[in-house]
MOPAC internal coordinates of N, CA, C and O (Angstrom, degrees):
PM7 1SCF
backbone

  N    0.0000 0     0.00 0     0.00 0    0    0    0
  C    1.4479 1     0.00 0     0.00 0    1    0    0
  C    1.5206 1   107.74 1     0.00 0    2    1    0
  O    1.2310 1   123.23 1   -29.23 1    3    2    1
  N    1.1456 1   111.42 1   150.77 1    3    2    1
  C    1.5621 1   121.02 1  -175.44 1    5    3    2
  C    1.7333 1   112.04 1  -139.93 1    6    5    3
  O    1.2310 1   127.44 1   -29.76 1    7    6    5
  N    1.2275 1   103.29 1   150.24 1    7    6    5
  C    1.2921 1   122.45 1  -167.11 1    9    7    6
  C    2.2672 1   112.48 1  -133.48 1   10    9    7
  O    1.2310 1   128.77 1   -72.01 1   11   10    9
  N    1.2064 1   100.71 1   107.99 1   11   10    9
  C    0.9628 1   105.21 1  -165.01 1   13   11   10
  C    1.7257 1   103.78 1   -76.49 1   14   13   11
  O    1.2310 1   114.39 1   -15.73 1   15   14   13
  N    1.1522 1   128.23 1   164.27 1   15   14   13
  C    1.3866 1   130.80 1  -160.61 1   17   15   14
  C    1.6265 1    93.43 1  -138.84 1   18   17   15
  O    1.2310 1   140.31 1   -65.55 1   19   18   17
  N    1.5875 1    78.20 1   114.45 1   19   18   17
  C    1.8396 1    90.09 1   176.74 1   21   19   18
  C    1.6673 1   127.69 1   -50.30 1   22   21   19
  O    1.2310 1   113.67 1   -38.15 1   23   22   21
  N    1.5491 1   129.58 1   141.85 1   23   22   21
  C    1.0221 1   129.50 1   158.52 1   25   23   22
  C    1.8427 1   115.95 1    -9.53 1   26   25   23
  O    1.2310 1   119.15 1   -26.85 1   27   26   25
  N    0.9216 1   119.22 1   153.15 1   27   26   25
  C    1.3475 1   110.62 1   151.48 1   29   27   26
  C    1.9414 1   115.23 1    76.04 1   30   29   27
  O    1.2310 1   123.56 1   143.37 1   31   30   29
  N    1.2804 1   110.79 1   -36.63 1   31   30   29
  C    1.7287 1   145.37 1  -151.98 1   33   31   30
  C    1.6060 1    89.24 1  -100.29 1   34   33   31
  O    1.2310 1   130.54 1     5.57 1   35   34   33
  N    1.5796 1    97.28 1  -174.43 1   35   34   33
  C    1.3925 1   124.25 1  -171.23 1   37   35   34
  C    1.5975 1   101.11 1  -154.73 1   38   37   35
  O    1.2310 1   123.05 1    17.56 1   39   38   37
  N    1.5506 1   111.76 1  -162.44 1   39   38   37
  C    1.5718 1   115.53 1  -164.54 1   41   39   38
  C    1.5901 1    91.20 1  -116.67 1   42   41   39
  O    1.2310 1   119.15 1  -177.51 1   43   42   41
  N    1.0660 1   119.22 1     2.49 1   43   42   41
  C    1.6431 1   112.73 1   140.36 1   45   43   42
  C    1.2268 1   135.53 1   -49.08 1   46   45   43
  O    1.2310 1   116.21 1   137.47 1   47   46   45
  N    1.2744 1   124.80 1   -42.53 1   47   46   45
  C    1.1874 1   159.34 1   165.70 1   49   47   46
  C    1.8196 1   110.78 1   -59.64 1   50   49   47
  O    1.2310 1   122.38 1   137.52 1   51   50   49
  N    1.3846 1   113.05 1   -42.48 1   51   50   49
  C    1.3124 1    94.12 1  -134.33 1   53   51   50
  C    1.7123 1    73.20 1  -120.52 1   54   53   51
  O    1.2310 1   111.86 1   163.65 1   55   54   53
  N    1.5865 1   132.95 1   -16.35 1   55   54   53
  C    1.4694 1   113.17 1  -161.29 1   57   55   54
  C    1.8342 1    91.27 1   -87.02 1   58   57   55
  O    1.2310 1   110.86 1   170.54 1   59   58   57
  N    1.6641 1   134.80 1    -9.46 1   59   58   57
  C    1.4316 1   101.91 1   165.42 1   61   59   58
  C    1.4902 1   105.54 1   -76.17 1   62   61   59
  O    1.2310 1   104.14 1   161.79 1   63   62   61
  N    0.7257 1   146.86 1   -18.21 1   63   62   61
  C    1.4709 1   147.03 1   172.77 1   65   63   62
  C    1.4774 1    98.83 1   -38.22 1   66   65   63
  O    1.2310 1   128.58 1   100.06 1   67   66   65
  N    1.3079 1   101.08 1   -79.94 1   67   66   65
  C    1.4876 1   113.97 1  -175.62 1   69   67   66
  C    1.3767 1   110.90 1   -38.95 1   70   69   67
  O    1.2310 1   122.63 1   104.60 1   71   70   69
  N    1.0719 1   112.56 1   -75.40 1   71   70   69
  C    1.6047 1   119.50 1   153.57 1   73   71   70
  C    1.2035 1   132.39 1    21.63 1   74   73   71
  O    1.2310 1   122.95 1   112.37 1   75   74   73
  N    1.4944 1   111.96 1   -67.63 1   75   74   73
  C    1.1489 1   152.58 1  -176.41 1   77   75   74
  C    1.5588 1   110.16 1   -67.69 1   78   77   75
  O    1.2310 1   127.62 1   103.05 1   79   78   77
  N    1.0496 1   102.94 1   -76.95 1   79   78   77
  C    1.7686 1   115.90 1   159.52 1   81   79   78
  C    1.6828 1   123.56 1   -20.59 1   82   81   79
  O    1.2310 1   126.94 1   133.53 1   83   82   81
  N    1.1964 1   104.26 1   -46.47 1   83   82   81
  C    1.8445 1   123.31 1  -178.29 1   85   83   82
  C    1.2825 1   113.99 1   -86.26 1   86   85   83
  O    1.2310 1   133.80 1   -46.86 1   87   86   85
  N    0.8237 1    90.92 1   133.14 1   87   86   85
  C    2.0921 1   123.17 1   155.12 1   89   87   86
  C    1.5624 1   106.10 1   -66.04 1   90   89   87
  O    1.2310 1   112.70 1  -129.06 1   91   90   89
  N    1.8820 1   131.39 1    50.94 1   91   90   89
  C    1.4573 1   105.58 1  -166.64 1   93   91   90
  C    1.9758 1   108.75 1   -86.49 1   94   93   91
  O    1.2310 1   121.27 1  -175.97 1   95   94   93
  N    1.4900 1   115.17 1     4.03 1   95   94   93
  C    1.1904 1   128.38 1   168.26 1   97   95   94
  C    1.8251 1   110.85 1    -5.13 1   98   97   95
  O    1.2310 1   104.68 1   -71.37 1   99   98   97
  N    1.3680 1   145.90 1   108.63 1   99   98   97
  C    0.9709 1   141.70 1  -114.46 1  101   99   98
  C    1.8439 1   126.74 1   -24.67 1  102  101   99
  O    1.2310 1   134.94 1  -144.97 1  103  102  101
  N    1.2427 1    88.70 1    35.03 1  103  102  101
  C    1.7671 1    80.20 1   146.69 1  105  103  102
  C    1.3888 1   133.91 1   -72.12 1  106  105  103
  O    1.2310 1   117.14 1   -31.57 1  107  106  105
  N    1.6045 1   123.05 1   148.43 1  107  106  105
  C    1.4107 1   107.19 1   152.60 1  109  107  106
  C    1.5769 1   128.48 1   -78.52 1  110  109  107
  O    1.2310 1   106.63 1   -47.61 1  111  110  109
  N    1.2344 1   142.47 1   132.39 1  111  110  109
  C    1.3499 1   134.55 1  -173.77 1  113  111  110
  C    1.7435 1   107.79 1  -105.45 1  114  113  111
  O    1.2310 1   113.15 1   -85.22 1  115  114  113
  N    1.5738 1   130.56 1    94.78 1  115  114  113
  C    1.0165 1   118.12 1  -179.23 1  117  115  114
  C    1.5990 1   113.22 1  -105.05 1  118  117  115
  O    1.2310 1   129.58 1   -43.91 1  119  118  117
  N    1.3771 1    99.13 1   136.09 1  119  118  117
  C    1.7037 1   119.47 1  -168.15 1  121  119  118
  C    1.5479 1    99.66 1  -131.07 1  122  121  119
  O    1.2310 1   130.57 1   -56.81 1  123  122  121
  N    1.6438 1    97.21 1   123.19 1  123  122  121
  C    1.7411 1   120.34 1   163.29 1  125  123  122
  C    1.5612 1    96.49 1   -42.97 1  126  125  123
  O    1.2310 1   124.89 1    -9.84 1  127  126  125
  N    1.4979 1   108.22 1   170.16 1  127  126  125
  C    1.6667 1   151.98 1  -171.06 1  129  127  126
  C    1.8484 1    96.91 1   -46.31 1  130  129  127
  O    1.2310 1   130.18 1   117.00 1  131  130  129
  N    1.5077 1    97.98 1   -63.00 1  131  130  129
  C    1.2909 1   104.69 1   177.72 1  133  131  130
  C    1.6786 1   136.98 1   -42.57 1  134  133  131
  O    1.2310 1   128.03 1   139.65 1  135  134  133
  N    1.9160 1   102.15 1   -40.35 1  135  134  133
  C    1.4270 1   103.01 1   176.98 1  137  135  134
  C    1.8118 1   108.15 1   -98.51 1  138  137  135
  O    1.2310 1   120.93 1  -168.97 1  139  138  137
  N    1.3798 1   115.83 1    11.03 1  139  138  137
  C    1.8519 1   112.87 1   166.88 1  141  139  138
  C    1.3163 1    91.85 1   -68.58 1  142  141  139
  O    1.2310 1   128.37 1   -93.79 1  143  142  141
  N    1.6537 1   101.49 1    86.21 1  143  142  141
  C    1.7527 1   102.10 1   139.96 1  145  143  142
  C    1.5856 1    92.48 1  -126.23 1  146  145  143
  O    1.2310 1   135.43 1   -13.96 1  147  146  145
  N    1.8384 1    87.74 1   166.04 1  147  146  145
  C    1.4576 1    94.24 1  -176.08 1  149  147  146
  C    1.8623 1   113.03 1   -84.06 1  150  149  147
  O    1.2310 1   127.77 1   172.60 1  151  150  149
  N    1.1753 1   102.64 1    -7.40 1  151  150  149
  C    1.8095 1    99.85 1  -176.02 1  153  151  150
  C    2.1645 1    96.45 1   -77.32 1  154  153  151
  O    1.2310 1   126.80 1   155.58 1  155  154  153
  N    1.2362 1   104.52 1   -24.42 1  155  154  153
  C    1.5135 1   105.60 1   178.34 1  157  155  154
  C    1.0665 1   103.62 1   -88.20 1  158  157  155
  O    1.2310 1   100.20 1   138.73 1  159  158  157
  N    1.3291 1   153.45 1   -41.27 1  159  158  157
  C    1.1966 1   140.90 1   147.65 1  161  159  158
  C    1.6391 1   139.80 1   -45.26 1  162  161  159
  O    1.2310 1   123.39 1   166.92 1  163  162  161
  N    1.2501 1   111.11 1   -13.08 1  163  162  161
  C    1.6259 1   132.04 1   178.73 1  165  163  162
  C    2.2323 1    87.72 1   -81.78 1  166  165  163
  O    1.2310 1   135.63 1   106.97 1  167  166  165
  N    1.8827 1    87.36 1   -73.03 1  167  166  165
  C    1.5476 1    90.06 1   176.45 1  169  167  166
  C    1.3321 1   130.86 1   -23.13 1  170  169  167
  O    1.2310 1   125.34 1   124.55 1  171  170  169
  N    1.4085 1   107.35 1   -55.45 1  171  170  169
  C    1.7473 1    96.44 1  -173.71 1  173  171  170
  C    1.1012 1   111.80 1   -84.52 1  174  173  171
  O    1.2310 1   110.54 1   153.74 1  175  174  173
  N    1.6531 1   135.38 1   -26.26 1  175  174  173
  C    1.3723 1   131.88 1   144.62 1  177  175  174
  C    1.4594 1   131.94 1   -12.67 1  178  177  175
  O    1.2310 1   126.73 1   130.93 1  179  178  177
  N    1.8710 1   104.67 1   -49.07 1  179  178  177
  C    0.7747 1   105.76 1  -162.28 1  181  179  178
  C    1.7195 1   101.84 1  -100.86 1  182  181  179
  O    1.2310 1   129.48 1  -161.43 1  183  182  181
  N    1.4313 1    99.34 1    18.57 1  183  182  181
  C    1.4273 1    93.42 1   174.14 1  185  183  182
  C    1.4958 1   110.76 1  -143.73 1  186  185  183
  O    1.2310 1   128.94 1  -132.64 1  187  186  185
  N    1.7456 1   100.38 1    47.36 1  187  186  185
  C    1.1111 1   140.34 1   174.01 1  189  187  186
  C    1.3676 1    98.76 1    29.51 1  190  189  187
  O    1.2310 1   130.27 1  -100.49 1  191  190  189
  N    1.4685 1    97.79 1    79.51 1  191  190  189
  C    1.6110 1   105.37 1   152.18 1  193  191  190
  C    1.4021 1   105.11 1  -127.06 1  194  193  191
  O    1.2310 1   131.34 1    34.28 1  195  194  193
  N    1.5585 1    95.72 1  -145.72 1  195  194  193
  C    1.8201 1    99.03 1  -167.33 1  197  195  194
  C    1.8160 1    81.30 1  -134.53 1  198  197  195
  O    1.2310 1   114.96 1   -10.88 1  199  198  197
  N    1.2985 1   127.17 1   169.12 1  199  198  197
  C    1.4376 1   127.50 1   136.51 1  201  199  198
  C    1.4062 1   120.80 1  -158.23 1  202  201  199
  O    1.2310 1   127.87 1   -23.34 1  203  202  201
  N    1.6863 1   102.46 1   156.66 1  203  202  201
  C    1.4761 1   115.76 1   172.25 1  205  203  202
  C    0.9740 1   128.21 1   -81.38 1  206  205  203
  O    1.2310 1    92.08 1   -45.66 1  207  206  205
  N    1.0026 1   164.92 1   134.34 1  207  206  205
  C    1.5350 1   157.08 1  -126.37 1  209  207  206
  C    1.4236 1   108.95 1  -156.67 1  210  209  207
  O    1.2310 1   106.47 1   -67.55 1  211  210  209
  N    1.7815 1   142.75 1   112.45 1  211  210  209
  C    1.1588 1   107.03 1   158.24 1  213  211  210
  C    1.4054 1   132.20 1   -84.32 1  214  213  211
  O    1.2310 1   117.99 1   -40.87 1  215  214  213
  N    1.3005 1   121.43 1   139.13 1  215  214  213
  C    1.7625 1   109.56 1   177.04 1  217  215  214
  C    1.7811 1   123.11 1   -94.07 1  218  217  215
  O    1.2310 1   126.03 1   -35.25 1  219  218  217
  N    1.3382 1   106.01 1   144.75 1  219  218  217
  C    0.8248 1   105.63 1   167.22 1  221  219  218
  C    1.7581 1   123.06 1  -136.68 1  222  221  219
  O    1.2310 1   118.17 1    -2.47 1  223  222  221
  N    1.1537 1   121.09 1   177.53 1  223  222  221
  C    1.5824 1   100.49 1  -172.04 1  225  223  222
  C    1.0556 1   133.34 1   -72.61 1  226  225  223
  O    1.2310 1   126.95 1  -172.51 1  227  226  225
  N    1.9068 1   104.23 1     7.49 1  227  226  225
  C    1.6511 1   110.68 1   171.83 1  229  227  226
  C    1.4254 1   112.67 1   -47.50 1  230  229  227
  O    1.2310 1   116.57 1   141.66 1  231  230  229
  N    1.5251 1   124.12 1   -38.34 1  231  230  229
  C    1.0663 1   125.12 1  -168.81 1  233  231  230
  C    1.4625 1    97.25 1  -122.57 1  234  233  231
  O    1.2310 1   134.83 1   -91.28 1  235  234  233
  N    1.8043 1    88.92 1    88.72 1  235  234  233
  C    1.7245 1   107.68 1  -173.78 1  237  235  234
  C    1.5185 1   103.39 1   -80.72 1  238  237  235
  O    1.2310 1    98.60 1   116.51 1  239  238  237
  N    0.9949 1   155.99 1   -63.49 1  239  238  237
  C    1.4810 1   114.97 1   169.40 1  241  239  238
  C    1.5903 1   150.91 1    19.35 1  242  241  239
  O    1.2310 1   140.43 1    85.40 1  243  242  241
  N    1.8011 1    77.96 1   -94.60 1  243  242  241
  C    1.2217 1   109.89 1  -176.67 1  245  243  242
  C    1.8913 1   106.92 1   -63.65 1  246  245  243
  O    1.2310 1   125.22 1   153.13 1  247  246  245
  N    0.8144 1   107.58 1   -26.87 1  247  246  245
  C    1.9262 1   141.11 1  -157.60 1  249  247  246
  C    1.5325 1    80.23 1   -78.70 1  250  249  247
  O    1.2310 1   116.92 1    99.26 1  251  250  249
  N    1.6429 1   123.47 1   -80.74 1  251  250  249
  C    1.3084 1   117.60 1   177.19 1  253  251  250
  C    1.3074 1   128.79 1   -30.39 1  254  253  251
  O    1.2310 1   121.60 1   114.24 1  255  254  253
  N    1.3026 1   114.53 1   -65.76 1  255  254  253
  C    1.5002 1   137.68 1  -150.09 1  257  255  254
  C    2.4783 1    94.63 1   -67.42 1  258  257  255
  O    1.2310 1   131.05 1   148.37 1  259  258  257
  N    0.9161 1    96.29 1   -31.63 1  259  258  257
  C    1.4730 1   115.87 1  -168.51 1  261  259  258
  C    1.7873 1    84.56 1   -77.25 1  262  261  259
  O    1.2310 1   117.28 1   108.90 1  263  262  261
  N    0.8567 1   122.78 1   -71.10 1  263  262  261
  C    1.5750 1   139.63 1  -166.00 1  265  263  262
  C    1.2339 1   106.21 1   -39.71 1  266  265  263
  O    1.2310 1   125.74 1   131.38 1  267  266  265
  N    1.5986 1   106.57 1   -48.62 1  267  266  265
  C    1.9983 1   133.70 1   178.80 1  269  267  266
  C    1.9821 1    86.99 1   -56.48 1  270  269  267
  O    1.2310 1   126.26 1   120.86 1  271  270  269
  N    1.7072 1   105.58 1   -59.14 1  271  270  269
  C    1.3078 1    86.66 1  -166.21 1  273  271  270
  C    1.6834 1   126.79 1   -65.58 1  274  273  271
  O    1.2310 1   136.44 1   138.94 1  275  274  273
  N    0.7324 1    85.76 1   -41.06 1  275  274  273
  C    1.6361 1    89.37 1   160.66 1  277  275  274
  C    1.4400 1   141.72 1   -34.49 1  278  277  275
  O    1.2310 1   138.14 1   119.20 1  279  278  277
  N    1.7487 1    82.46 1   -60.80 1  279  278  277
  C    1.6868 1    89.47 1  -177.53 1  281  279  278
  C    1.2791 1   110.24 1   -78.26 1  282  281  279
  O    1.2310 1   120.02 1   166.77 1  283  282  281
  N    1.5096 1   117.57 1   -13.23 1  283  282  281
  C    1.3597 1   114.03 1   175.35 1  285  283  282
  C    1.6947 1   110.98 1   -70.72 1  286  285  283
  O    1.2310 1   109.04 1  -176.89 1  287  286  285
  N    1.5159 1   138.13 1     3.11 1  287  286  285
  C    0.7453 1   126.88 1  -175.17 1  289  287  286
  C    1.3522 1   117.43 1   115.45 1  290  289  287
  O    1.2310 1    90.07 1   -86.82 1  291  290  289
  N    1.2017 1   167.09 1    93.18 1  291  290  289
  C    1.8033 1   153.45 1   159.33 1  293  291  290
  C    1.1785 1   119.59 1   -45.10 1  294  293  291
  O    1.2310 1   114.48 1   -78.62 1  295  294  293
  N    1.5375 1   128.06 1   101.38 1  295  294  293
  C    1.2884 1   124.01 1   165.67 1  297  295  294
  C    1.5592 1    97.83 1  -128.83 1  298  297  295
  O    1.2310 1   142.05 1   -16.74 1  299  298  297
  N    1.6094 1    74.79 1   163.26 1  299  298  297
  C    2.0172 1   102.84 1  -170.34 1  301  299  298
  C    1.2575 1   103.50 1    48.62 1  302  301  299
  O    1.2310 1   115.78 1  -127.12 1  303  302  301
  N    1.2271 1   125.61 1    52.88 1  303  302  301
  C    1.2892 1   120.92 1   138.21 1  305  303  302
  C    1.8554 1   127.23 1  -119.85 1  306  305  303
  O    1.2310 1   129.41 1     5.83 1  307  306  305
  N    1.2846 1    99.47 1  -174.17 1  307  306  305
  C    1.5904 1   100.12 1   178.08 1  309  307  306
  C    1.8073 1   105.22 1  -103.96 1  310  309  307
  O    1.2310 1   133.92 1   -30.93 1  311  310  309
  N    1.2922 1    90.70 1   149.07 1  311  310  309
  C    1.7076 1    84.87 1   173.36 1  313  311  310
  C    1.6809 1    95.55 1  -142.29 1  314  313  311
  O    1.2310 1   130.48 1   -53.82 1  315  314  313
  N    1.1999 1    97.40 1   126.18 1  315  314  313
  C    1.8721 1   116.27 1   147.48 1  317  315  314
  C    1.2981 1   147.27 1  -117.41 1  318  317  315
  O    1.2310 1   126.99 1   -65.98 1  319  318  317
  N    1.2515 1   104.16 1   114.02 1  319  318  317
  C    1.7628 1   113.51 1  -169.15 1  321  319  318
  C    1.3624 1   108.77 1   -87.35 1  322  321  319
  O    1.2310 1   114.88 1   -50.69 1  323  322  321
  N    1.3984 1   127.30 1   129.31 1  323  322  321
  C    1.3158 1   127.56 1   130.65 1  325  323  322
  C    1.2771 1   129.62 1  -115.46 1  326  325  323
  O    1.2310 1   128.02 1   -22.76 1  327  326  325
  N    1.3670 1   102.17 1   157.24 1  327  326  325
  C    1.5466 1   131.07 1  -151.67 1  329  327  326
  C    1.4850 1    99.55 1  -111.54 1  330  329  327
  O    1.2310 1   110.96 1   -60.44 1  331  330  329
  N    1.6502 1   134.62 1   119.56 1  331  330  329
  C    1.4721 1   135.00 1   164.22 1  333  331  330
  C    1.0646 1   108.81 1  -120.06 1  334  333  331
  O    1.2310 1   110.85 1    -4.19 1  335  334  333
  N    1.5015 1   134.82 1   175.81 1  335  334  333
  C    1.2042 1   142.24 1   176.77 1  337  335  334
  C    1.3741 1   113.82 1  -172.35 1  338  337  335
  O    1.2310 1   122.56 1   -48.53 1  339  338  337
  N    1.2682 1   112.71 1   131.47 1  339  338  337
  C    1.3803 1   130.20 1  -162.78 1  341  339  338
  C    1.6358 1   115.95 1  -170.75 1  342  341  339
  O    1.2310 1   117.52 1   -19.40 1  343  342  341
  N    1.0429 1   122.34 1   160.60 1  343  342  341
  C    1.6375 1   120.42 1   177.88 1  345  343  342
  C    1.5211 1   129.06 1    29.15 1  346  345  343
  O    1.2310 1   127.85 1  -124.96 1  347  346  345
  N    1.4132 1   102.49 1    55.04 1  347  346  345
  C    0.9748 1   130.21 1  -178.71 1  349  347  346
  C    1.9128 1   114.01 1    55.78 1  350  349  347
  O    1.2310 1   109.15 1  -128.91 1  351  350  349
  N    0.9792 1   137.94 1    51.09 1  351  350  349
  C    1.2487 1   161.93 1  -119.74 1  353  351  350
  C    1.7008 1   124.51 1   155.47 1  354  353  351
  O    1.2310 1   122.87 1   -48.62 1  355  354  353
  N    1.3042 1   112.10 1   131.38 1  355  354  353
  C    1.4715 1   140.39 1   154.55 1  357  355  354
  C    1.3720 1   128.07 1   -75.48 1  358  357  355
  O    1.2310 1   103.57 1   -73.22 1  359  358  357
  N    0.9541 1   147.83 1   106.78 1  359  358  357
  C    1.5843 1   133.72 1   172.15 1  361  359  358
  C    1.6442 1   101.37 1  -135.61 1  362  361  359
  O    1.2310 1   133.40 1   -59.89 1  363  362  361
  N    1.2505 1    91.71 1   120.11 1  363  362  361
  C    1.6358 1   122.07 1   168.83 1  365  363  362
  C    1.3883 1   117.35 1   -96.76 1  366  365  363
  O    1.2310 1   121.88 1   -58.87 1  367  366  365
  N    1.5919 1   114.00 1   121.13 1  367  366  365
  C    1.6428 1   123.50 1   178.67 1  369  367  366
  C    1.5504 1   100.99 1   -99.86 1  370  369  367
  O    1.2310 1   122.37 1   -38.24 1  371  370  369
  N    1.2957 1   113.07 1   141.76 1  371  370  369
  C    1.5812 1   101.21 1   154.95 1  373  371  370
  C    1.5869 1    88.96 1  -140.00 1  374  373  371
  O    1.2310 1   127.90 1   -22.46 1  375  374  373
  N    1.6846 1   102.39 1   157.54 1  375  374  373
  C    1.2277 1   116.98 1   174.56 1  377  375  374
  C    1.3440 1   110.61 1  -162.51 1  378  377  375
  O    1.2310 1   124.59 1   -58.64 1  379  378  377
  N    1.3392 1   108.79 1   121.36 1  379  378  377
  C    1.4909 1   158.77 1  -157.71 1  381  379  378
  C    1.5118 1    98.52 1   -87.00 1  382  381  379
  O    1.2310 1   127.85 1   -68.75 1  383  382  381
  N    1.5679 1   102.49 1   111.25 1  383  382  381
  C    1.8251 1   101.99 1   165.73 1  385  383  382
  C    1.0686 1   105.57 1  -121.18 1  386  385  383
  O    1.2310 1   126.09 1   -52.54 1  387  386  385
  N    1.4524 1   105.90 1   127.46 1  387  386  385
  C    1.6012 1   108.60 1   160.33 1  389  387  386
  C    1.7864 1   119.04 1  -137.48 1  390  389  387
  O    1.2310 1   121.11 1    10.70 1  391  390  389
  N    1.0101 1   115.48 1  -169.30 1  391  390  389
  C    1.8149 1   134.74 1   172.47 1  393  391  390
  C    1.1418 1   101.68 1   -93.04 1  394  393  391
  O    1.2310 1   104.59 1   -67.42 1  395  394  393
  N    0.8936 1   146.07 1   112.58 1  395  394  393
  C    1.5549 1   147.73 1   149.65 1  397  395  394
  C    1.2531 1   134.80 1  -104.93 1  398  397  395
  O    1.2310 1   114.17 1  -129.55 1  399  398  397
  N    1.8001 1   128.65 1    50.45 1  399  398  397
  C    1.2172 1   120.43 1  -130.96 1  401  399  398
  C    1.5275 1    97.19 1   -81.52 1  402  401  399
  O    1.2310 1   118.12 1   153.30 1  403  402  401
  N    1.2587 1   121.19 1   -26.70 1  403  402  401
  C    1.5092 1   111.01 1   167.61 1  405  403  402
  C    2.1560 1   111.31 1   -26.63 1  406  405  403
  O    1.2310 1   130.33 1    91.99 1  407  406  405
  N    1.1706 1    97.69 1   -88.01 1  407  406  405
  C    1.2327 1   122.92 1   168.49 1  409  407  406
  C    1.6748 1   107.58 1   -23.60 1  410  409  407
  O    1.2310 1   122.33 1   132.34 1  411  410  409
  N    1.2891 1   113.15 1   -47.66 1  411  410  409
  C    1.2773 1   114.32 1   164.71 1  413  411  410
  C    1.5673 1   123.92 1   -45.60 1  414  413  411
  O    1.2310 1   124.86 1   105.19 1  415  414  413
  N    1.1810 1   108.27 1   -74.81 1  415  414  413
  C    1.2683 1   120.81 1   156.06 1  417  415  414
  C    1.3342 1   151.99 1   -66.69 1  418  417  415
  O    1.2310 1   127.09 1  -159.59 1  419  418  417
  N    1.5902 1   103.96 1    20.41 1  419  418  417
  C    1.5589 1   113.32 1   159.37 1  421  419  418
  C    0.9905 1   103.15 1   -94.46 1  422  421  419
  O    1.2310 1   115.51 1   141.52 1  423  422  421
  N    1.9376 1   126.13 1   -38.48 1  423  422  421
  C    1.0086 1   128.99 1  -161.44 1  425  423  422
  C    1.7291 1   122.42 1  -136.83 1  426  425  423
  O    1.2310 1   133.18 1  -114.23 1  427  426  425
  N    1.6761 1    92.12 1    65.77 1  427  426  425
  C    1.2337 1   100.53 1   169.71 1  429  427  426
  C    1.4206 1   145.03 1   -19.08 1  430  429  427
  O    1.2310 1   129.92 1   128.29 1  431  430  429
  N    1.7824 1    98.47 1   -51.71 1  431  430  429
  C    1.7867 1    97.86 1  -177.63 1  433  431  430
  C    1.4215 1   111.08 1   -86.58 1  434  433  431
  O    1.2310 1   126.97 1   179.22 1  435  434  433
  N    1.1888 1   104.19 1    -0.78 1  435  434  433
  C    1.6786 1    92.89 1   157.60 1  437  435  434
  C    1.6362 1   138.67 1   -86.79 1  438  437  435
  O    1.2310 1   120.10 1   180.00 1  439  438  437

């Protein structure tokens, strides 16, 4: 499904739209740097999904506090890597799940 993005606008604008349209009922919904806002993140919550978010230090806070967790080390969590290859190139993902209720609770609307 596709969602056209108004004149003038961006995909700020246009991914609750989309949103709206879907069944994401435990889906995960993952959105680049650009769509981490918190009214799109409340949204798919509230339309009981899950999502991935990328961060960046626009939202220095939250950006910090994540960084702290990190550098402090990852424990008790799960981690899964995958490995692709294509166009003359390797690229390896890993992504790290954990509980962090601290983190929870500095930053509620996320």
């Amino acid at each position: 499904m596709q969602e056209a993005v108004a004149d003038k606008s961006n995909e700020i604008t246009a991914i609750p739209a989309l949103l709206k349209k879907l069944n994401i009922t435990g889906c995960i919904i993952t959105i680049d740097a650009m769509g981490t806002q918190k009214q799109i993140a409340r949204q798919i919550s509230k339309q009981k999904g899950d999502y991935l978010l990328a961060l960046k230090g626009k939202q220095r806070e939250l950006h910090d506090d994540v960084r702290t967790f990190f550098d402090a080390g990852v424990k008790n969590c799960h981690a899964y890597t995958q490995t692709n290859g294509g166009h003359g190139r390797i690229e390896e993902r890993t992504c790290h799940i954990s509980e962090v209720p601290w983190l929870c609770e500095r930053h509620p609307d996320w």
